[in-house]
C-alpha positions as CSV (number, residue, x, y, z in Angstrom):
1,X,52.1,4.4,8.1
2,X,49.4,3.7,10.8
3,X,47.3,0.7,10.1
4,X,44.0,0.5,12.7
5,X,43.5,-3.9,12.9
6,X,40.4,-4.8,14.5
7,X,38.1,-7.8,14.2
8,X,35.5,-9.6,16.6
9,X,36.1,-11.6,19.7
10,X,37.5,-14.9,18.8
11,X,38.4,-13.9,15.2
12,X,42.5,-14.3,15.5
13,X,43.7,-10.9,15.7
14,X,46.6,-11.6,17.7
15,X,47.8,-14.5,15.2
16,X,47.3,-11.9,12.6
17,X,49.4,-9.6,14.5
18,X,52.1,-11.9,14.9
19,X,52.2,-12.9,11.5
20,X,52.3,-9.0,10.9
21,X,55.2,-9.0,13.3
22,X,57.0,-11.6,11.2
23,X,57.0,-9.1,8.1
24,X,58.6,-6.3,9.5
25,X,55.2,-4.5,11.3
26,X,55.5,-3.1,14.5
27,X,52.7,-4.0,16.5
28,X,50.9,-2.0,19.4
29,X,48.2,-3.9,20.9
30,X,45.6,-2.2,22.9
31,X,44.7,-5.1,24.9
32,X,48.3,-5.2,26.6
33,X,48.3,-1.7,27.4
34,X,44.9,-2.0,28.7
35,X,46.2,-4.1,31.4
36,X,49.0,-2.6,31.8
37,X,47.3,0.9,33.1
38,X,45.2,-0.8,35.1
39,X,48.1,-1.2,37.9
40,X,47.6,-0.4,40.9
41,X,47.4,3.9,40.9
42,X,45.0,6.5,40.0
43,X,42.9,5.0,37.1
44,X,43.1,1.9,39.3
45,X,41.1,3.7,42.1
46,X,38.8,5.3,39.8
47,X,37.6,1.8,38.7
48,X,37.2,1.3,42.2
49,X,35.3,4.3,42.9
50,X,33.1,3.6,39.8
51,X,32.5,-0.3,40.3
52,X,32.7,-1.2,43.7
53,X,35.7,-2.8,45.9
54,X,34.6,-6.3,44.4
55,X,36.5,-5.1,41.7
56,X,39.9,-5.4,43.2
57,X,41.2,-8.9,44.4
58,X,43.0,-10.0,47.2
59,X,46.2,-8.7,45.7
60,X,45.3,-5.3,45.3
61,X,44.9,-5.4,41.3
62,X,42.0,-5.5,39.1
63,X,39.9,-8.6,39.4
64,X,39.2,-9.0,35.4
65,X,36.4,-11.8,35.5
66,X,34.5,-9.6,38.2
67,X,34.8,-6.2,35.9
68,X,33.5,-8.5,33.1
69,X,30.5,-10.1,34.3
70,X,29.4,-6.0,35.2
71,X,30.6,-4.8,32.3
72,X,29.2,-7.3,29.8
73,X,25.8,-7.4,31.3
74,X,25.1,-3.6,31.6
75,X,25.6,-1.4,28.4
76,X,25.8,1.8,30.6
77,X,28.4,0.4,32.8
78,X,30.3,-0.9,29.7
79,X,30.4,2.7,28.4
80,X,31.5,3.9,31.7
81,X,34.6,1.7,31.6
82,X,35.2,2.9,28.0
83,X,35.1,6.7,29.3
84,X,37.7,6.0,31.8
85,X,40.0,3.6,30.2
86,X,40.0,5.0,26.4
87,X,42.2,8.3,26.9
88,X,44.7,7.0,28.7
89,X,45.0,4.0,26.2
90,X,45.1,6.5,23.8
91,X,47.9,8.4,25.2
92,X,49.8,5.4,25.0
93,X,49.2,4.5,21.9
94,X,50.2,7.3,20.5
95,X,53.3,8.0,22.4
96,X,54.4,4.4,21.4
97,X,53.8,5.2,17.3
98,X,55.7,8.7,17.9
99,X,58.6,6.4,19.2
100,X,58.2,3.9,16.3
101,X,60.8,4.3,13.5
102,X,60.9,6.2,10.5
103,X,59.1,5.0,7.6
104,X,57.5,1.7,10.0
105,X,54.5,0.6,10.0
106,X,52.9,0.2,12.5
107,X,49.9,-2.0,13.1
108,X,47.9,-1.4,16.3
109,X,45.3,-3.8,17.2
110,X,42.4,-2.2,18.3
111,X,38.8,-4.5,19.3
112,X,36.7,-1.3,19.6
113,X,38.5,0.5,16.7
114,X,35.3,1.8,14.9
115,X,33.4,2.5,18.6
116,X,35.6,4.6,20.0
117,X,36.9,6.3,15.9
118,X,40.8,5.4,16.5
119,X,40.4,4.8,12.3
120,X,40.3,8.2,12.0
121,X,43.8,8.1,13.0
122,X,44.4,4.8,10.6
123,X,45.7,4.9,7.2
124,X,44.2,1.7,6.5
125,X,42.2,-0.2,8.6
126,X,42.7,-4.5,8.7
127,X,39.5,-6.3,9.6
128,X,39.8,-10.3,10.7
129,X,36.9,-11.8,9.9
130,X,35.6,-15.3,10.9
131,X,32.4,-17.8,10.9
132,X,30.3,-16.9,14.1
133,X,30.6,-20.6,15.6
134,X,34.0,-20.8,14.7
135,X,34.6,-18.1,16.7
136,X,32.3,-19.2,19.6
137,X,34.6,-22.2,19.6
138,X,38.2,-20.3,19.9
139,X,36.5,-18.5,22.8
140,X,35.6,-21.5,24.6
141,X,38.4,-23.7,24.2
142,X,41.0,-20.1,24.9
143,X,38.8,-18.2,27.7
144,X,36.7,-21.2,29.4
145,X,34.1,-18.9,28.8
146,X,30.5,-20.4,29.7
147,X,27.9,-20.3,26.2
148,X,26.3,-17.5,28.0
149,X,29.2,-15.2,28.3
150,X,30.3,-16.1,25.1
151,X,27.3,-14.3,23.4
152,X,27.3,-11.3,25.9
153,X,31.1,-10.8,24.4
154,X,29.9,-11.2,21.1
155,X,26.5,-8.9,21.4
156,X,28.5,-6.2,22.5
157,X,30.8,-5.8,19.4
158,X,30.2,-5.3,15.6
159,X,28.7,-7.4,13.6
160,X,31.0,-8.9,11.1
161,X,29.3,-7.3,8.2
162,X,30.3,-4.0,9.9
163,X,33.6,-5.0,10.1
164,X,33.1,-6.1,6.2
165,X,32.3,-2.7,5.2
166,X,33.9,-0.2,6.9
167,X,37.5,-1.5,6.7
168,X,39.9,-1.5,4.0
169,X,41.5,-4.7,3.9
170,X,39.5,-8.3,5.1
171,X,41.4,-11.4,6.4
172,X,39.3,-14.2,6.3
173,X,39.9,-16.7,9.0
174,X,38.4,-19.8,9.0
175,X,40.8,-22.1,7.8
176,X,43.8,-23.2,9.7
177,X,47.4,-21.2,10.2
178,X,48.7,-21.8,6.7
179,X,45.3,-20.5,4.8
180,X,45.6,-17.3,7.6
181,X,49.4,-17.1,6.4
182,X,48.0,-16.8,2.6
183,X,45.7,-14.2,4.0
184,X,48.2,-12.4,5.3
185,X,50.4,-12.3,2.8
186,X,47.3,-10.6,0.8
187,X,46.8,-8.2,3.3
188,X,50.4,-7.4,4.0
189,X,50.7,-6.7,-0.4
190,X,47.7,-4.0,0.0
191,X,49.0,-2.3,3.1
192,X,52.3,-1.9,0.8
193,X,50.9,-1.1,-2.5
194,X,51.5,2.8,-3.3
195,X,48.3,3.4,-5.2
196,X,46.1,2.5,-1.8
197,X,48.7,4.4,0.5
198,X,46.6,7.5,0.2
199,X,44.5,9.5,3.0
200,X,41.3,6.8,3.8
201,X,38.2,7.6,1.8
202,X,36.1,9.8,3.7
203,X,33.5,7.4,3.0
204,X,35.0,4.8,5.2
205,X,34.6,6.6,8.3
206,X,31.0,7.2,10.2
């Protein structure tokens, strides 16, 4: 069973991962596999090619603040890191839920889930959810992140009442780790419950 979990910047979906983890999931996250092809080689040098050398630090690797500040302030560029990046994320991901065991499930945490229509792929789709300034605050205090930034991260995802809608299953998170845990354990009864283990509505994709 594939189960797509997305959510906003700042909203917790690694925690909620974890705490997936904890109950048996196994979790692919695309954010670690985003940096992880991003080693120096050939997508490497297409970033390059596409952004400029400022783009590559004195190391050799990518120079993540730089790309950001581009990518964040431009839409066009943004989608231009999207077209290179998402396909070979996507191989990834699904060579690493062909090697997940039989019967698993398998959660994989995907920030641009309905963008780029991995739920198409999902069973069920996991939404984390949380007040705007509490998530302006977790993105400060974890990123350093000036106010500024901050918003250009949040103006270029969903809207939480996207998120609302179009997923299967909300966890609300803006309490602290033991009202997430309750969540969770919510969450974790759907994704198990036979009678919503069917095909997703079609309904519940764009």
């Amino acid at each position: 069973m594939i189960v797509g979990l997305t959510g906003g910047i700042g909203s917790g979906k690694t925690t909620v991962a974890a705490l997936l983890a904890q109950k048996g999931a196994v979790v692919i996250d695309t954010d670690v596999i985003a940096r992880e092809i991003v080693a120096p080689g050939p997508l490497l040098e297409a970033l390059q090619a596409e952004f400029g050398p400022s783009v590559i630090g004195p190391d050799g690797r990518l120079d993540r603040p730089v790309l950001a500040r581009l990518i964040f302030s431009d839409e066009a560029q943004r989608a231009k890191l999207n077209a290179l990046t998402h396909p070979a994320i996507l191989k990834r991901v699904l060579s690493e839920i062909g090697a997940a065991p039989a019967g698993a499930i398998v959660v994989v945490v995907v920030p641009l889930l309905f963008e780029s229509r991995f739920e198409v792929n999902c069973d069920r789709v996991v939404a984390v959810v949380a007040a705007p300034e509490l998530r302006r605050q977790r993105i400060a205090e974890r990123d350093g992140l000036t106010g500024t930034e901050i918003e250009a991260r949040m103006r270029a995802q969903l809207p939480e009442s996207e998120f609302e809608q179009r997923a299967d299953i909300i966890v609300r998170n803006d309490g602290n780790l033991t009202a997430l845990g309750r969540e969770v354990d919510k969450a974790w009864e759907k994704i198990n419950d036979p009678e919503g283990q069917g095909p997703r509505p079609a309904t519940a994709r764009p």
